[in-house]
MARKE-520841 format. One line per 5 residues: for each residue x, y, z of C-alpha. Coordinates in nm, 4 decimals. Example, Ala and Ser with C-alpha at 12.3 -4.5 7.8 and 13.67 -1.06 7.14 Angstrom:
2
1.2300:-0.4500:0.7800 ~ 1.3670:-0.1060:0.7140
//
This chain:
466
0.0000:0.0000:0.0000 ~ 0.1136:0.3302:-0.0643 ~ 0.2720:0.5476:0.1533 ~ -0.0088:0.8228:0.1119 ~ -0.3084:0.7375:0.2792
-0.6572:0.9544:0.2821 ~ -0.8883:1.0001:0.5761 ~ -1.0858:0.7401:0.4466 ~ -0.8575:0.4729:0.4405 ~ -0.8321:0.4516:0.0964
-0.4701:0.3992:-0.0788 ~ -0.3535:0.6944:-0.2793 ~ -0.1657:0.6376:-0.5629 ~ 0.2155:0.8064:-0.5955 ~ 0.1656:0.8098:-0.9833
0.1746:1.1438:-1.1449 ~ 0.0556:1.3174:-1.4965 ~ 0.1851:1.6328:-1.5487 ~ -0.0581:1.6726:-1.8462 ~ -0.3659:1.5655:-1.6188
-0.3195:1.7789:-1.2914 ~ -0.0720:2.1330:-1.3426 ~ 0.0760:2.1385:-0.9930 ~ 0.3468:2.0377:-0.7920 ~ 0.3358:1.6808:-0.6883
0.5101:1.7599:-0.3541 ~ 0.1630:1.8924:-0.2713 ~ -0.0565:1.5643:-0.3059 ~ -0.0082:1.5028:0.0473 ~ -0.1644:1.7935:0.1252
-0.4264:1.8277:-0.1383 ~ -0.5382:1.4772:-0.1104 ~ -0.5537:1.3474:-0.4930 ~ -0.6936:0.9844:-0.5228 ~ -0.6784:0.8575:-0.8812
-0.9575:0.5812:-1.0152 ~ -0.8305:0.4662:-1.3081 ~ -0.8182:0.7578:-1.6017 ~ -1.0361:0.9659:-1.3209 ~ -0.9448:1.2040:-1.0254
-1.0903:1.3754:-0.7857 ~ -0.9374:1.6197:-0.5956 ~ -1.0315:1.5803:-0.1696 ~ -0.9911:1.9334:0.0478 ~ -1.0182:1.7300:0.3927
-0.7293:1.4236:0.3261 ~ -0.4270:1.4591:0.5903 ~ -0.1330:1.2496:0.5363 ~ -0.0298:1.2423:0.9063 ~ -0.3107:1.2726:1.1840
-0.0953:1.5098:1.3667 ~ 0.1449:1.7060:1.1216 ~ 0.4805:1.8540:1.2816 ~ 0.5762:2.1891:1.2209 ~ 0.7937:2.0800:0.9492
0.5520:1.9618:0.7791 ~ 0.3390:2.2419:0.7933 ~ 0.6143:2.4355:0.7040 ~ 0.7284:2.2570:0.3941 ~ 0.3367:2.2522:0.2964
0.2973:2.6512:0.3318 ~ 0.6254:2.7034:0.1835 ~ 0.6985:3.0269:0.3908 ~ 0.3623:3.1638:0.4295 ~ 0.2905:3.0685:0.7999
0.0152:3.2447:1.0365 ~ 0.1351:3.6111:1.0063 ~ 0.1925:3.6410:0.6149 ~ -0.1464:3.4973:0.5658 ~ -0.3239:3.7301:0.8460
-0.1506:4.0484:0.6464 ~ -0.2721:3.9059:0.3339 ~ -0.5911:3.8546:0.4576 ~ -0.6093:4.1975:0.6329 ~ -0.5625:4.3652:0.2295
-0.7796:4.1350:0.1052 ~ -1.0741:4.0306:0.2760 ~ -1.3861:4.2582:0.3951 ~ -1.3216:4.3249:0.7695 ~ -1.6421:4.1987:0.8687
-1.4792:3.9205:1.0832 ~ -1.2614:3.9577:1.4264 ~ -1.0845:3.6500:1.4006 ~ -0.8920:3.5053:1.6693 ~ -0.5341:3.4936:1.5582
-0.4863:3.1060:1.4527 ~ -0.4583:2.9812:1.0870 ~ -0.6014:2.6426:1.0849 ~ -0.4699:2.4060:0.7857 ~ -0.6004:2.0745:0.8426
-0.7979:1.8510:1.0628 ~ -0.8706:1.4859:1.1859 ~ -1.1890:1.3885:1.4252 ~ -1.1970:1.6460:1.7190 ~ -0.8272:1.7620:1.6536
-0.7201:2.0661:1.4173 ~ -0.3577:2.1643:1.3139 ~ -0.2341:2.4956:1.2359 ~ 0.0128:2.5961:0.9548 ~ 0.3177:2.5703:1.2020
0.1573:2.2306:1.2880 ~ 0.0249:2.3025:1.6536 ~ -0.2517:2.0793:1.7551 ~ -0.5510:2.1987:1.8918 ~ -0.8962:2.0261:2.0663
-1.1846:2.1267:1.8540 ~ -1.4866:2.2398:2.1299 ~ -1.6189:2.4830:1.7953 ~ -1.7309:2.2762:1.5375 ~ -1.7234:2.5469:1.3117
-1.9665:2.6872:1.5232 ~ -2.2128:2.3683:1.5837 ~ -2.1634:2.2213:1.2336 ~ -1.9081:1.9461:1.2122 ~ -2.1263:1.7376:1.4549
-1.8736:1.4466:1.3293 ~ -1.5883:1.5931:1.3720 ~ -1.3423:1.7240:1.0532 ~ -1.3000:1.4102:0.7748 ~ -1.5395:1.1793:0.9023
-1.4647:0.8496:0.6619 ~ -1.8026:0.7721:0.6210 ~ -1.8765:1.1411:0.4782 ~ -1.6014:1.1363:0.3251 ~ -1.6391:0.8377:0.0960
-2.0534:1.0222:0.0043 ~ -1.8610:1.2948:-0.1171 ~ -1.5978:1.1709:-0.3171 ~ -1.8310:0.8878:-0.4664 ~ -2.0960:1.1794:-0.5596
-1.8528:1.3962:-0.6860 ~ -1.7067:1.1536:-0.9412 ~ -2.0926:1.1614:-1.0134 ~ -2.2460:1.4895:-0.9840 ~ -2.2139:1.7731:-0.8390
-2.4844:2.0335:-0.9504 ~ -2.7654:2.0384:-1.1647 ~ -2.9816:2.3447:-1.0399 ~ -3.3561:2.3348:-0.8779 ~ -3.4748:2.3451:-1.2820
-3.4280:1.9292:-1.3006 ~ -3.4481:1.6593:-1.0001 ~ -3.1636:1.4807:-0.8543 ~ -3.2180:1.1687:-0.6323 ~ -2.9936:1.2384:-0.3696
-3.2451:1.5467:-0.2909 ~ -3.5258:1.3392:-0.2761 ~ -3.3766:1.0711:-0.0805 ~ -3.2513:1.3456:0.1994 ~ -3.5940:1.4401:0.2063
-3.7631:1.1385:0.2608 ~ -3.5178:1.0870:0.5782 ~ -3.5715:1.4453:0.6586 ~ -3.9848:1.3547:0.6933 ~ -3.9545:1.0164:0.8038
-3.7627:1.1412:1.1124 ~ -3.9567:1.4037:1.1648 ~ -4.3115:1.6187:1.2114 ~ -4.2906:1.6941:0.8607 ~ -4.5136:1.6702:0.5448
-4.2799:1.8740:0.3164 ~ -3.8646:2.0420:0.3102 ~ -3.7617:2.2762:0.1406 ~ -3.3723:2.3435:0.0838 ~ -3.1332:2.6533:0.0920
-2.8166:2.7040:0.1258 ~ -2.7670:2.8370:0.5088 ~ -2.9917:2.9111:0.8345 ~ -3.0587:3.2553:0.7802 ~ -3.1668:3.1508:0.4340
-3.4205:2.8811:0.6345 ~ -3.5489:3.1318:0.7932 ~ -3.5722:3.3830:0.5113 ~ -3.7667:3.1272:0.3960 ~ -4.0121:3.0522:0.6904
-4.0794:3.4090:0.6880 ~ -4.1890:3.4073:0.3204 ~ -4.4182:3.0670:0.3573 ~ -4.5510:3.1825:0.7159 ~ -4.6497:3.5335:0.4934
-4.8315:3.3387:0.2198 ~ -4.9933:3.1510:0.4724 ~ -5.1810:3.3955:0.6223 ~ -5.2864:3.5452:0.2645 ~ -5.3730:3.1937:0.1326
-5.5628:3.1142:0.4765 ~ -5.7261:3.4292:0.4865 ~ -5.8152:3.5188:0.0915 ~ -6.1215:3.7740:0.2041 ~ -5.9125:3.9940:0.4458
-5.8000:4.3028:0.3563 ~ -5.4547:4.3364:0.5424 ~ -5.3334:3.9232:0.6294 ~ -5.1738:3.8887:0.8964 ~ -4.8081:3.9972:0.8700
-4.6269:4.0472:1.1719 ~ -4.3871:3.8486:1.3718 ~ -4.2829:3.7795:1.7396 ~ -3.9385:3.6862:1.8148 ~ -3.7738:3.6957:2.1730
-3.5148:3.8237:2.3806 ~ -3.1510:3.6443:2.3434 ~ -3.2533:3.5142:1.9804 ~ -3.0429:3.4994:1.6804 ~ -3.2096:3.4261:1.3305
-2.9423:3.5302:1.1192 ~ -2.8164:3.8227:0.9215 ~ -3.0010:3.8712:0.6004 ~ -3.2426:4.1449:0.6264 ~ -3.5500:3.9478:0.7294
-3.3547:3.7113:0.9946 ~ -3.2029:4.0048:1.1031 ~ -3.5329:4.1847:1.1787 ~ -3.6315:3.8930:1.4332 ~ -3.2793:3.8916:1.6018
-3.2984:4.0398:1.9305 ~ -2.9025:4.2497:1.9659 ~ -2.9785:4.5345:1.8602 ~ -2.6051:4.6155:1.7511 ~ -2.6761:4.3854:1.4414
-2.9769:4.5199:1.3141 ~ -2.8928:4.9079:1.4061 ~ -2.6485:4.9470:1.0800 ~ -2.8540:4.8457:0.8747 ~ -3.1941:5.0049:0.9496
-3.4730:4.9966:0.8386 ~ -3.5275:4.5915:0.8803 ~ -3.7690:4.4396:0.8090 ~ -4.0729:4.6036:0.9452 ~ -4.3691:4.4409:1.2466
-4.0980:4.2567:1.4791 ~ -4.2684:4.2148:1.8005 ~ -3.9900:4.1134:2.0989 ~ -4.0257:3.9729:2.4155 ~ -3.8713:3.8251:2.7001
-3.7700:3.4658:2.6299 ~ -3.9896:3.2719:2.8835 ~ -4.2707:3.5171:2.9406 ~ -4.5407:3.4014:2.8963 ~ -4.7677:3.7091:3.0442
-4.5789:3.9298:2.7717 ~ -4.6061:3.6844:2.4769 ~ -4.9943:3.6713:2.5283 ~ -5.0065:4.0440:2.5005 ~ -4.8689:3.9994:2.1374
-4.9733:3.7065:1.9501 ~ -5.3144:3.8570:1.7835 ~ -5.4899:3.6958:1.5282 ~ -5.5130:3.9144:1.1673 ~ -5.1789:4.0507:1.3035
-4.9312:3.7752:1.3935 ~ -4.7950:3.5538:1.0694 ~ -4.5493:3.3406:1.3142 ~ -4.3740:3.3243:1.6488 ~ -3.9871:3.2166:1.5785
-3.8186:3.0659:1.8832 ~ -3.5385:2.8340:1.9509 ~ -3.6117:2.5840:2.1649 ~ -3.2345:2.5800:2.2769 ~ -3.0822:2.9332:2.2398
-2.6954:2.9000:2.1360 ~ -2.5742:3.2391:2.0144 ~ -2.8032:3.4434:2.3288 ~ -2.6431:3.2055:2.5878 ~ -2.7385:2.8625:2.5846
-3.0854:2.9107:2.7119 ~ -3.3106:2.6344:2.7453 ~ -3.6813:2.6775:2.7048 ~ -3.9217:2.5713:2.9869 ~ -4.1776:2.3257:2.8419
-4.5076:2.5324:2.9844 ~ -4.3350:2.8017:2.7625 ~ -4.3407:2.6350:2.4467 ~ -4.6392:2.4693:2.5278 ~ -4.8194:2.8376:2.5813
-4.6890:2.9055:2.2591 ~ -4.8213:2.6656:2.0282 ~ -5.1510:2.6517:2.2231 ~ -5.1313:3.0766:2.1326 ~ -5.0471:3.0166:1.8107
-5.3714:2.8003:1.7331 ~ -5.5840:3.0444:1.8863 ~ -5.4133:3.3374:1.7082 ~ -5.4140:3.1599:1.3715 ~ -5.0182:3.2498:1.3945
-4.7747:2.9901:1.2560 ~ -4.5536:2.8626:1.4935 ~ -4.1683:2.8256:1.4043 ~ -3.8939:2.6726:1.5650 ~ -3.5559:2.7689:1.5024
-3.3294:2.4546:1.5365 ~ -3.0130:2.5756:1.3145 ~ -2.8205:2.5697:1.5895 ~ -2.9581:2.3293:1.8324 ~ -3.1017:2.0389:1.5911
-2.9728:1.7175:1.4836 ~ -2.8469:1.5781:1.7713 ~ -2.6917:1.8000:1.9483 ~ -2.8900:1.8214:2.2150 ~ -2.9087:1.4221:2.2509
-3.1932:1.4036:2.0537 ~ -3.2247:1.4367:1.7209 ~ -3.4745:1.7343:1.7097 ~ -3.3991:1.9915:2.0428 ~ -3.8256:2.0106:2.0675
-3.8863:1.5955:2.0915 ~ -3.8922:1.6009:2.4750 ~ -4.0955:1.8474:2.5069 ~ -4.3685:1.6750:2.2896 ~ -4.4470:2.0047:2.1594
-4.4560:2.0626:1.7352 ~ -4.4186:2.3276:1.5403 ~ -4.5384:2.3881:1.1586 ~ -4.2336:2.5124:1.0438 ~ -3.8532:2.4219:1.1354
-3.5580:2.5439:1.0414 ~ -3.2714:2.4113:1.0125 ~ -2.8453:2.4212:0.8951 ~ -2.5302:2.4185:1.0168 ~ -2.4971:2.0324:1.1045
-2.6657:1.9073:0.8294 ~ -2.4030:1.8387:0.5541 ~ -2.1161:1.8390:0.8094 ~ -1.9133:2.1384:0.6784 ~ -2.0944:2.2061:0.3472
-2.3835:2.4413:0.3152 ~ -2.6941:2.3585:0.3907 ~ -2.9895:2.4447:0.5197 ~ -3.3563:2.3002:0.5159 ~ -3.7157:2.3737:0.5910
-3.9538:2.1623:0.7115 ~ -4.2871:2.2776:0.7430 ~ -4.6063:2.0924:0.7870 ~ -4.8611:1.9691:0.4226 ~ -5.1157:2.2382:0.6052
-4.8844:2.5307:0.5105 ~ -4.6978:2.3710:0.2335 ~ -5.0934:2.3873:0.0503 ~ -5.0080:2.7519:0.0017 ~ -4.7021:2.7744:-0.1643
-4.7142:2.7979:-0.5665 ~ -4.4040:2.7154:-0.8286 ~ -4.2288:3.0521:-0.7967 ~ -4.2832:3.1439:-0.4848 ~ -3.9312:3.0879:-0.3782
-3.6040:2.9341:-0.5013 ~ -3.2662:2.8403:-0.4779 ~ -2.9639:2.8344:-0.7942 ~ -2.7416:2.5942:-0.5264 ~ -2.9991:2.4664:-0.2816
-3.0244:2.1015:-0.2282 ~ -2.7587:2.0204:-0.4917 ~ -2.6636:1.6343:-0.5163 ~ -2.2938:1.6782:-0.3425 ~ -2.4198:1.8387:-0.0127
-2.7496:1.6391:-0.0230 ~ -2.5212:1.3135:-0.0524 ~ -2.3247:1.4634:0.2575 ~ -2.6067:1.5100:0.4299 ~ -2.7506:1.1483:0.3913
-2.4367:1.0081:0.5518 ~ -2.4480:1.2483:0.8359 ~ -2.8272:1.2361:0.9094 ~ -2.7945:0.8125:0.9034 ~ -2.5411:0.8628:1.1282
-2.6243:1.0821:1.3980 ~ -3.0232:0.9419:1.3728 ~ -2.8967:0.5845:1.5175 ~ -3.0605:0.5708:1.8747 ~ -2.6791:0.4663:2.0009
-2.5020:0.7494:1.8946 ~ -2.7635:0.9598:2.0276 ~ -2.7667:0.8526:2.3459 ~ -2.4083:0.8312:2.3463 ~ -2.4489:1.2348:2.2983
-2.6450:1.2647:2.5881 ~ -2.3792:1.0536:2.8057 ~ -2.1056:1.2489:2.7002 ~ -2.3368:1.5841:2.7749 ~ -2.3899:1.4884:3.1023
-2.0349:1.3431:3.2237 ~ -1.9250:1.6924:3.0699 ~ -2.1994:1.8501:3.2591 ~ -2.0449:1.7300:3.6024 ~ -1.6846:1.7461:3.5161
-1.7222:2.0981:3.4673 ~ -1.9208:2.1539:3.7349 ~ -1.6846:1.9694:3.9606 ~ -1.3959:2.1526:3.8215 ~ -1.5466:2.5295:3.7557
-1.8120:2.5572:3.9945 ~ -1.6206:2.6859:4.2419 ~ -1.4442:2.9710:4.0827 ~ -1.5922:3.2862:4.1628 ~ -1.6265:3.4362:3.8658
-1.8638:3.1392:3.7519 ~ -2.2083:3.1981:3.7296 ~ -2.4098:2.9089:3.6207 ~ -2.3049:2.5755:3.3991 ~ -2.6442:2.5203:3.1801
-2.7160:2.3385:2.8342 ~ -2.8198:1.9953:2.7214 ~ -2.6244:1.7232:2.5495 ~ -2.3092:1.8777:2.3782 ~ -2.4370:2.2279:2.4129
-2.3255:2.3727:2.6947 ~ -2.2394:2.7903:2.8555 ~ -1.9949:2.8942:3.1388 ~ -2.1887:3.2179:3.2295 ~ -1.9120:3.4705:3.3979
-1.9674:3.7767:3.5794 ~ -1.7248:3.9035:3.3629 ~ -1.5993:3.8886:2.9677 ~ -1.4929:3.5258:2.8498 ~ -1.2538:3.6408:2.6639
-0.9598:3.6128:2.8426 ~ -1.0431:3.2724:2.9030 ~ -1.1237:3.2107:2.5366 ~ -0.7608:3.3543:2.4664 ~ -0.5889:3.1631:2.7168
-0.7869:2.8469:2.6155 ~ -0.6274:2.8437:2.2502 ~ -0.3391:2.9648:2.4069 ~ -0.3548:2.6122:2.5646 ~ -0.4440:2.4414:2.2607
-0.8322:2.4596:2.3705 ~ -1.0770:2.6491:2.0973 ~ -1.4020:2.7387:2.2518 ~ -1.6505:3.0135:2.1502 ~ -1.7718:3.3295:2.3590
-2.2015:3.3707:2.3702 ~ -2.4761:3.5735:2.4998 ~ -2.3443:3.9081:2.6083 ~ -1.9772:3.7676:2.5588 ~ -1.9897:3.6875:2.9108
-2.0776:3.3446:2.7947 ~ -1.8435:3.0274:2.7469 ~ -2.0018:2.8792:2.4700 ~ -1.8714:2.4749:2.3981 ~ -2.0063:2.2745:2.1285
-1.7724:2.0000:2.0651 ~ -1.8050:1.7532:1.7693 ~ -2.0666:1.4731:1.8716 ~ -1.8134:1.2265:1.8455 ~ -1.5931:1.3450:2.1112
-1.4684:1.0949:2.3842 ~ -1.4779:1.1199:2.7033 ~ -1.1085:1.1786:2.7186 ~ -1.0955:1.4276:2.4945 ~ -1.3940:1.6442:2.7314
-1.2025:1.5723:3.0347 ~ -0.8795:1.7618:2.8705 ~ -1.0647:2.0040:2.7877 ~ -1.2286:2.0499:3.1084 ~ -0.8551:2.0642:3.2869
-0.7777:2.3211:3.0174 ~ -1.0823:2.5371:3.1085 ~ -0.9964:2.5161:3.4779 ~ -0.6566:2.6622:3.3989 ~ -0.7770:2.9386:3.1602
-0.9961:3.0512:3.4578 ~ -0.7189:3.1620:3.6299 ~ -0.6313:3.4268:3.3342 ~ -0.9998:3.6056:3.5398 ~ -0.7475:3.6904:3.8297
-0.5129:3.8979:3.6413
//
């Protein structure tokens, strides 16, 4: 077997055309090229050592190591992003390497979406074998590996009907649009449908201009007034308040998370939800759940709302869904997919067969009842490690979350510990009102690998005191 080997396992050839493939061949290792015969296919998440040394990483940048790219970035790039100082070049399960070769323990997930981890085999193989396929065909023909994700998507699910886009603030630019025609197909007499929305305190929806009208900070939407107009907000929990608002011939929808990631790791109380939908029928009002960030699995179930036995008739949802491609979905209900018409929305990319083939191999994966409860384990041993381990710190707040989604609420800014976690070789996110600790590990993280990172944390704490 050759000396190259992909993330899959497969053998990689050492054989090289210059006439086929105009680059270097001292950069297969890094590019990952498998040849089939007189085919190739070129593989962006293929390491050739699980944990590359610096000379390695050096050889493979070829002088351009973290602070030549972060100038080059700096004259190229629209600031809209303050990035933490690390330039990440590869990654294997939980672990990710930067171009000097320094290992880090993965507690991002690229923000809640590589639920297994970076170059899972099993997603691997999906893409590579549907690449050598196809790739894209546009929403103007079918593709089977979009109807096959769908028919998972239903069959595990409330749902009637998806739709597909590209993100989660696309979902929900969506949901807006089908909760709007809704009301106008549902109410064809009336002279003004019902078009407003109530969203709650904490949320986060996304940033196009719709999502970004039912997002709660108010230092998002501010820039770029005027949003979207008839945003309703209220406290997330109160009921009393919420009752005052959802009025039927006014209210389209209520969004809500059911776990709230980006406001803090919030959980919602089940006589909340509960009050909701129950409002929602009276009112005539769609209700939406927002599970972009708290969906498929990572809560230890596969949708965040199934223990509260409460539905919703729309939900939306993204980042974990094609493990690091883009994706995002809609599921909604046959009651409200009755009044959507060809036209009414579309997608050029949405639903294409790569990412829906990724998708299928991540959504049979994390759906097994095993690995879900194996979530749920791991949530809670995390849970009481930290607990153990933080709780006594002064500056520590409250521990909260459910499964692998999980805040450290200071009484102060997390970012010093954020900073002296990657300083550490720890990356973890900041939340809420960046007083927040915000972990959401890969899914497939062991036990091992939380209790490192929960000595790690301890440590960074003690960056509060100075």
């Amino acid at each position: 077997m050759s000396s190259l080997q992909m993330a899959s396992g497969v053998a990689v050839s050492q054989a090289f055309n210059p006439r086929r493939l105009a680059f270097n061949p001292e950069r297969l290792p890094s590019r990952g090229i498998r040849f089939q015969g007189k085919k190739t296919a070129i593989v962006s998440c293929v390491n050739v050592d699980v944990k590359p040394s610096p000379e390695i990483a050096a050889k493979k940048m070829e002088g351009n190591g973290s602070k030549e790219i972060m100038e080059a970035e700096a004259k190229l790039i629209v600031g809209t992003y303050a990035r933490a100082p690390l330039v990440l070049a590869s990654g294997k399960g939980c672990k990710l390497y930067d171009v000097e070769g320094r290992e880090y323990l993965d507690l991002t997930s690229g923000i809640a979406v590589n639920a297994l981890g970076h170059c899972d085999s099993d997603w691997l193989k999906a893409v590579i074998e549907q690449a050598n396929l196809l790739t894209h065909v546009s929403n103007v023909y079918y593709s089977v590996p979009q109807v096959e994700l769908a028919k998972r998507l239903v069959a595990s699910s409330f749902a009637d009907r998806v739709f597909f886009s590209n993100s989660g603030t696309e979902a929900n630019e969506a949901a807006i649009k089908f909760a709007r025609k809704f009301q106008r197909h549902s109410n064809p007499d009336a002279k003004e449908p019902a078009t407003e929305f109530v969203s709650f305190s904490h949320s986060f929806h996304g940033r196009t201009m719709g999502s970004l009208a039912l997002t709660s900070k108010e230092q998002y939407r501010t820039p770029f007034e005027p949003v979207m107009p008839g945003v309703n907000f209220v406290e997330f929990g109160d009921i009393e308040a919420s009752k005052k608002l959802i009025q039927r011939g006014k209210t389209a929808a209520v969004f809500v998370e059911p776990v709230q990631g980006e406001g803090g790791i919030y959980s919602a109380r089940k006589e909340f939800l509960q009050f909701l939908r129950d409002a929602c029928d009276e009112a005539g009002s769609l209700l939406v759940f927002d599970e972009v960030q708290c969906g498929l699995g990572r809560t230890g179930q596969l949708w965040a709302h199934e223990p509260y036995g409460i539905f919703p008739d729309i939900m939306t949802l993204a980042k974990p869904l094609a493990g690091g491609l883009p994706i995002g979905a809609v599921l909604l209900t046959e009651r409200v997919a009755s009044a959507i018409n060809y036209g009414d929305h579309g997608s050029t990319f949405a639903g294409g067969p790569l990412v829906c083939s990724a998708a299928i191999s991540v959504l049979d994966k994390i759906s097994k009842p095993g690995f879900l409860s194996s979530v749920s384990e791991k949530g809670q041993f995390f849970k009481n490690l930290l607990s153990q381990k933080l709780g006594s710190n002064s500056h520590v707040k409250e521990i909260r979350g459910l499964g692998l989604i999980i805040g450290i609420e200071l009484d102060v800014s997390a970012s010093p510990v954020v900073d002296a976690c990657r300083n550490s070789g720890l990356l973890v996110l900041t939340a809420g009102k960046g007083n927040v600790v915000r972990l959401v590990p890969p899914l497939v993280i062991t036990q091992e690998e939380l209790s490192q990172a929960a000595e790690i944390l301890a440590n960074a704490l003690l960056a509060l005191e100075s």
